[in-house]
C-alpha positions as CSV (number, residue, x, y, z in Angstrom):
1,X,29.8,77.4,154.7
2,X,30.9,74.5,152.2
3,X,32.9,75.8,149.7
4,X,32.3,73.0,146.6
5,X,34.4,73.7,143.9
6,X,32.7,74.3,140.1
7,X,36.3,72.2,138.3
8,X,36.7,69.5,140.4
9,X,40.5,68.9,141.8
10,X,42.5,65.7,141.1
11,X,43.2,63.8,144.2
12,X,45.7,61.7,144.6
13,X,45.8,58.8,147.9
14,X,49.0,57.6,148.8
15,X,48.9,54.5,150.1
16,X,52.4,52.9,151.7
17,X,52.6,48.9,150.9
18,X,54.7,46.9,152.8
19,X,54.1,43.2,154.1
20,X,50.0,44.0,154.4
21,X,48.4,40.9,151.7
22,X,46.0,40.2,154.6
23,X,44.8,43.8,155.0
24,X,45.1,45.4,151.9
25,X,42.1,44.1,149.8
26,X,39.7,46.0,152.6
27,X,41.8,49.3,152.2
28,X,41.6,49.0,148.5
29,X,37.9,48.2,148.2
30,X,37.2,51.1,150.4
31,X,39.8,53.3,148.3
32,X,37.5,52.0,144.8
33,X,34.4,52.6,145.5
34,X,34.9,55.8,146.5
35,X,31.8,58.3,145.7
36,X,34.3,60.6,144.2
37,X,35.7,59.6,140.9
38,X,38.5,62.1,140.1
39,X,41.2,60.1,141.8
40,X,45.0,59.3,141.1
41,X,45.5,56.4,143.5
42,X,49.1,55.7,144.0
43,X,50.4,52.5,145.5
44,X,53.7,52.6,146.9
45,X,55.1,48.9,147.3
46,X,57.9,49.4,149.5
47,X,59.9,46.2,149.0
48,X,57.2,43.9,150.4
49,X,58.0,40.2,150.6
50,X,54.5,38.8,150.9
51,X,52.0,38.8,147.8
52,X,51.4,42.5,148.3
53,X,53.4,43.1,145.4
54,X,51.3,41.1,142.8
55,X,48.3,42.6,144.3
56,X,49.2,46.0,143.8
57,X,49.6,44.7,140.0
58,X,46.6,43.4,140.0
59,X,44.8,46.4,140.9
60,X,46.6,49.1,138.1
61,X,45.5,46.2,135.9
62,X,42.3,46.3,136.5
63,X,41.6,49.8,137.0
64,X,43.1,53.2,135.5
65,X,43.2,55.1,138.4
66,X,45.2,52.8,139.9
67,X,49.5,53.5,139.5
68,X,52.4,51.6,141.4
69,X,55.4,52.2,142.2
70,X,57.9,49.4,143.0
71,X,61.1,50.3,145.3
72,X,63.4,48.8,147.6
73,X,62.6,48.8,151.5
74,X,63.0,52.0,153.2
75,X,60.6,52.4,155.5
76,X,57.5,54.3,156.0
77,X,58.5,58.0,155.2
78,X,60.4,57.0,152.3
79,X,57.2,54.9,150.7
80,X,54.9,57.9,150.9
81,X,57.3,60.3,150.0
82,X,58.1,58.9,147.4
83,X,54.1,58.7,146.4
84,X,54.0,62.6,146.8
85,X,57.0,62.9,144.5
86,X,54.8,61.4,141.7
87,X,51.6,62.9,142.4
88,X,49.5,64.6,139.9
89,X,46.6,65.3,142.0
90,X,45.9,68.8,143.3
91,X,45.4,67.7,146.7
92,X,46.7,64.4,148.7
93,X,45.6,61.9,151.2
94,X,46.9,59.5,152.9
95,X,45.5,56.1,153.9
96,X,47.9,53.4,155.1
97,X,47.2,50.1,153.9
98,X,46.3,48.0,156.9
99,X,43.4,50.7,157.8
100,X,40.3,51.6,155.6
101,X,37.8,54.8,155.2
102,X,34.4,55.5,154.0
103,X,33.6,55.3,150.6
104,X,31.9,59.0,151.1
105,X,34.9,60.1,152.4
106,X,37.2,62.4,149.5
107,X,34.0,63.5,148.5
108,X,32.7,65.4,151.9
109,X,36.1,66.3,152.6
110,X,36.4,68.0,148.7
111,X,33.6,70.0,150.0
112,X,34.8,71.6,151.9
113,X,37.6,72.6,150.2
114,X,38.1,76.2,148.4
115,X,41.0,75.7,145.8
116,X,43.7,77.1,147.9
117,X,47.3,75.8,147.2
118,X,47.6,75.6,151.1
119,X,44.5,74.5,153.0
120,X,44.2,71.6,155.1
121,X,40.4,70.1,155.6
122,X,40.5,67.7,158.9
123,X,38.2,65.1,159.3
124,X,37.7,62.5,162.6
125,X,37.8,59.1,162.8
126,X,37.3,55.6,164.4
127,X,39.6,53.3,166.5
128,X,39.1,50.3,165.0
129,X,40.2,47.1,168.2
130,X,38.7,44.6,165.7
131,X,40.3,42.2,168.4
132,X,38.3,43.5,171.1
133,X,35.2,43.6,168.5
134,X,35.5,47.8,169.9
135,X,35.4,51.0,168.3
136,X,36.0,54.7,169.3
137,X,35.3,57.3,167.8
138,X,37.9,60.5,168.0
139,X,37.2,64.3,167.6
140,X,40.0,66.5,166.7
141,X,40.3,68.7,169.5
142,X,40.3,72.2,168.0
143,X,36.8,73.7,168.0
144,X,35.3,72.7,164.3
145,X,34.8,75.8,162.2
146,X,37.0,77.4,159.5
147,X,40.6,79.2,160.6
148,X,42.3,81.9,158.0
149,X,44.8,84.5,158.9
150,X,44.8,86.1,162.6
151,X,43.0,83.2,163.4
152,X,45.7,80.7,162.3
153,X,48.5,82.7,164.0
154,X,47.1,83.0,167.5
155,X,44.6,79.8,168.0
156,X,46.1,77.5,166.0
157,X,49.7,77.5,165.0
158,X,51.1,78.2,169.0
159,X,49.1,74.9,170.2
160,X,49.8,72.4,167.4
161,X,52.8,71.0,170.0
162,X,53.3,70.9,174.0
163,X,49.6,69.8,174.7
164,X,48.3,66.5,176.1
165,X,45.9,66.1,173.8
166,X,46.6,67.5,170.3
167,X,44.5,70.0,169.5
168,X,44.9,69.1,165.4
169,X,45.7,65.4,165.2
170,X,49.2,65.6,163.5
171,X,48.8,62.0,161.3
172,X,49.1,62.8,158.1
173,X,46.0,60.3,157.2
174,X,42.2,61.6,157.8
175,X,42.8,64.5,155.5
176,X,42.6,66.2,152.6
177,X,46.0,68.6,152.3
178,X,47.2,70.8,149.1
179,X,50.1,68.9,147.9
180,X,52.1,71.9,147.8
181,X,52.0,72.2,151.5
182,X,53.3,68.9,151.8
183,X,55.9,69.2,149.0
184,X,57.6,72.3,149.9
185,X,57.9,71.0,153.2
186,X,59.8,67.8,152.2
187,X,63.2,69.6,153.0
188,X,62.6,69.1,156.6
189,X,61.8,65.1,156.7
190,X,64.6,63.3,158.5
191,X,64.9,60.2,157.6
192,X,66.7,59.5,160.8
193,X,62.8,60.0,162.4
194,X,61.2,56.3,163.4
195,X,58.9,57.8,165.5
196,X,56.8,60.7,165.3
197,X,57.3,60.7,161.3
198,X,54.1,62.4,160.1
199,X,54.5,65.1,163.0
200,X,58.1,65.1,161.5
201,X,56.2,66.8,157.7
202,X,52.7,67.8,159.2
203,X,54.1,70.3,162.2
204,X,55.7,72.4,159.2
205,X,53.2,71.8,156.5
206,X,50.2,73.2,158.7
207,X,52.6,76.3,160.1
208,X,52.4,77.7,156.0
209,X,49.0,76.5,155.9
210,X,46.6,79.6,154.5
211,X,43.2,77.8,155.6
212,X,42.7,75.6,158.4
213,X,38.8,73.4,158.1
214,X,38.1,71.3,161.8
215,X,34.5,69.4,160.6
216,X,32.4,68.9,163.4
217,X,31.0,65.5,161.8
218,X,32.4,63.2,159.7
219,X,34.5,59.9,161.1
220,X,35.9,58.7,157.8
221,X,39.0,57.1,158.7
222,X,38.9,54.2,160.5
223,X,42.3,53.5,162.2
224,X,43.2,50.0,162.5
225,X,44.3,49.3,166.1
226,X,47.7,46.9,166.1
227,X,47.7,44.1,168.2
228,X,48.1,45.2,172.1
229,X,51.0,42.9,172.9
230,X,52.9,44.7,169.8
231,X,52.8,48.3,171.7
232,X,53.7,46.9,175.0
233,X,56.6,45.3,174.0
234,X,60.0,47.1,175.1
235,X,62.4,49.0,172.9
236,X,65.2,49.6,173.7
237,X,66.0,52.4,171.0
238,X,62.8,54.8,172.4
239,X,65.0,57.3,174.0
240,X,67.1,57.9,170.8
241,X,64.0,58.0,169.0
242,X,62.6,60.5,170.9
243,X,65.7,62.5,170.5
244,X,65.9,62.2,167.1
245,X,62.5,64.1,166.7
246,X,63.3,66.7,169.4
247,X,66.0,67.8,167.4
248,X,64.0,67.6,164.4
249,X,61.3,69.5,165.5
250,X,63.6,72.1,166.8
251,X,65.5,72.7,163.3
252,X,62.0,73.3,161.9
253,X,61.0,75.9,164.4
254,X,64.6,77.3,164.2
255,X,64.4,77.5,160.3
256,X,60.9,78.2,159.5
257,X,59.7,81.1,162.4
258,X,61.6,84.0,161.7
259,X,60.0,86.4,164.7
260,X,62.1,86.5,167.9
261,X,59.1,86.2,169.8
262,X,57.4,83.7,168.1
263,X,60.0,81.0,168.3
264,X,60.0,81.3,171.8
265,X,56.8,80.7,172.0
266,X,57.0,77.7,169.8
267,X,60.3,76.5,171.2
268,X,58.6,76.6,174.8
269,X,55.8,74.7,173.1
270,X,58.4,72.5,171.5
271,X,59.5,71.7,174.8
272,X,56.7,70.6,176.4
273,X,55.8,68.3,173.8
274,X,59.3,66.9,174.7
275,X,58.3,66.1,178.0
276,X,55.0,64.4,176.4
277,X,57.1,62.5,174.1
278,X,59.6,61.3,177.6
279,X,56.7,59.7,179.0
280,X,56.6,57.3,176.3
281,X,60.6,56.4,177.1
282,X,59.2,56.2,180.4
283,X,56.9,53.2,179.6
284,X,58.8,51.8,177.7
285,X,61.8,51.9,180.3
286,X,59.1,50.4,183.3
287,X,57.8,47.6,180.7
288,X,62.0,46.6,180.2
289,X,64.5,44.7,182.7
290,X,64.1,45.2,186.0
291,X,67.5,45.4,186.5
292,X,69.5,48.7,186.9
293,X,65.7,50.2,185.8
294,X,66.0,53.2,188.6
295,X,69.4,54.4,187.5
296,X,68.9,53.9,183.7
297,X,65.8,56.5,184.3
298,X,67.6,58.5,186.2
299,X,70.1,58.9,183.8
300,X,68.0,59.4,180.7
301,X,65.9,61.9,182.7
302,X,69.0,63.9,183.6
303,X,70.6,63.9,179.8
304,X,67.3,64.6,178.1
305,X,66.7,67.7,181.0
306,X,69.8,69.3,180.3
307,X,69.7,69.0,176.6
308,X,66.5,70.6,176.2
309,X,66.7,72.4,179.0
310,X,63.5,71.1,180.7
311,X,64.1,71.8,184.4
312,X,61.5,75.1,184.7
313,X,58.9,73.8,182.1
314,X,55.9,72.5,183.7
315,X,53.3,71.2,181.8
316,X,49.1,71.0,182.6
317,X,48.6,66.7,182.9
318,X,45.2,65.5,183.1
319,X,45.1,61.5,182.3
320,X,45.6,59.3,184.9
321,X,48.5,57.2,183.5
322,X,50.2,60.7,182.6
323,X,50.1,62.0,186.1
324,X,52.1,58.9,187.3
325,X,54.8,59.5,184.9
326,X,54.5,62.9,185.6
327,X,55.5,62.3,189.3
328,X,58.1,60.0,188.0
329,X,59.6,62.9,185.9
330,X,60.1,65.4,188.4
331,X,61.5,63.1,191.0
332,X,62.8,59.7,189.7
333,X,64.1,57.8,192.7
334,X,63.3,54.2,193.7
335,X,59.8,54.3,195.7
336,X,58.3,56.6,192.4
337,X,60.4,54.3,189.5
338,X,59.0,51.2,191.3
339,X,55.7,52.9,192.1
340,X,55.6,52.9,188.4
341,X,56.6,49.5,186.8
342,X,53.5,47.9,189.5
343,X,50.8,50.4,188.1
344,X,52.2,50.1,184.2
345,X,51.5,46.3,184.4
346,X,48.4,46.7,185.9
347,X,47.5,49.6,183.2
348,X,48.6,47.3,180.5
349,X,46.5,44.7,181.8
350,X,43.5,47.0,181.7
């Protein structure tokens, strides 16, 4: 049942700036005219070099609510950490600055909030492919309902890594989180992390969580969907990437689950999610130079086997493009590696 609280909590939205002048009046009107007033909006300009800065001026001019905070480039996590570090709100949320939400949105999700210093209230929302003139709509995956104590330990915590699908969307946007979750879990942020960063703070802010709300309705957030050619373009830094979260997510499980048997489980779960996270290298890898493609595979596949010691984890793959890198992974010679880079294209094509 919705919890509404009788003192209303200070929120305070975080919002990372950086290069966004043609995107950022949408996200701020959105962020304005917001049905809930009590709001300490916090614009984090992180060394843009367009007219981003000025706006974000413009906006603390002409509203109170509105704070920014000026700094040198530093990338993503350091912009909205930074914002947490000057919060005053009770609670945060996130909204990056090229997307938008629903002007109903802190309210419904305030709702459902009880005044815990660690709860988490998870909302859905919407692929916006404004290209494409599309729109999705996503569900979290965990069953909607309310999860405290036993529930949390056995339903929840052991499946927030290792699945195909998450079962709690680990963004750190489309919520409403007690900041202290988020700032006693600051220690763990590598800055090193360039991919993965908001499972890099949310995997260890929702394993202290005390109160866990999944809403069944509610598609606030609407996720701005880049520009297709942009994600299909190869990297050729994806495997170090990948590694450097691996090894962060690992140090977090390592430091933070203090049971024997826990952290195997959440090491074997840690694992998997590895595997999950290879596929992308794998994509990347079948999208890049042709040349000396089967043994470069074969080679990351071997290093990142023995590292994490992957070679007796198997792992339940359901999507179609999955189970072709699957069969990649467990066998990567020529006919599956060239198998590959044919049905990539035409998936990328799709």
């Amino acid at each position: 049942m919705d919890c509404y609280m009788k003192s209303l909590p200070l929120v305070s939205i975080v919002i990372p700036v950086y290069n966004v002048e043609q995107y950022l009046d949408e996200c701020m009107k959105s962020i304005l005219h917001q049905t809930y007033s009590k709001l300490d909006i916090i614009l984090v300009d992180d060394g843009s070099r367009d007219s981003s800065p000025k706006m974000c001026d413009e906006y603390a001019g002409k509203d109170s609510r509105v704070r920014v905070l000026h700094k040198e480039n530093g990338g993503l996590m350091s912009a909205w950490t930074a914002g947490v570090k000057i919060a005053r709100g009770d609670y945060l949320v996130f909204v990056d600055s090229d997307d938008w939400v629903d002007p109903d949105m802190i309210e419904e999700l305030v709702k459902h909030s009880n005044g815990s210093s660690k709860e988490i209230i998870c909302s859905n929302y919407v692929i916006e492919k404004l290209e494409k003139q599309q729109s999705a709509k996503v569900r979290q995956s965990m069953n909607p309902g309310i999860y405290e104590g036993e529930q949390l330990e056995t339903e929840v915590f052991p499946q927030l890594l290792g699945n195909e699908v998450r079962r709690v969307h680990s963004s750190r946007c489309m919520k409403l989180i007690s900041k202290e979750l988020i700032t006693e879990n600051l220690q763990y942020t590598n800055p090193r992390v360039t991919m993965g960063e908001d499972l890099n703070i949310m995997f260890p802010a929702m394993l202290d969580a005390k109160r866990l709300v999944v809403l069944e309705e509610g598609y606030f957030y609407h996720y701005r969907f880049v520009n297709a050619s942009m994600v299909h373009k190869y990297n050729s830094k994806m495997y170090e990437k990948v590694r450097i979260l691996g090894r962060a997510l690992q140090e977090i499980i390592e430091k933070k689950i203090r049971s024997q048997d826990k952290k195997k489980i959440y090491l074997e779960g840690m694992q998997k999610e590895y595997i999950f996270l290879l596929f992308f290298v794998l994509k990347n890898e079948l999208r890049g130079p042709g040349k000396g493609l089967v043994t470069r595979i074969q080679n990351i596949l071997s290093n990142a086997k023995k590292e994490m010691q992957l070679e007796r984890v198997n792992i339940e793959v359901n999507g179609k493009a999955n189970k072709l890198l699957y069969y990649i992974w467990q066998k990567p010679n020529t006919f599956r590696v060239t198998l590959g880079r044919i049905a990539i294209r035409v998936f990328d094509g799709m």
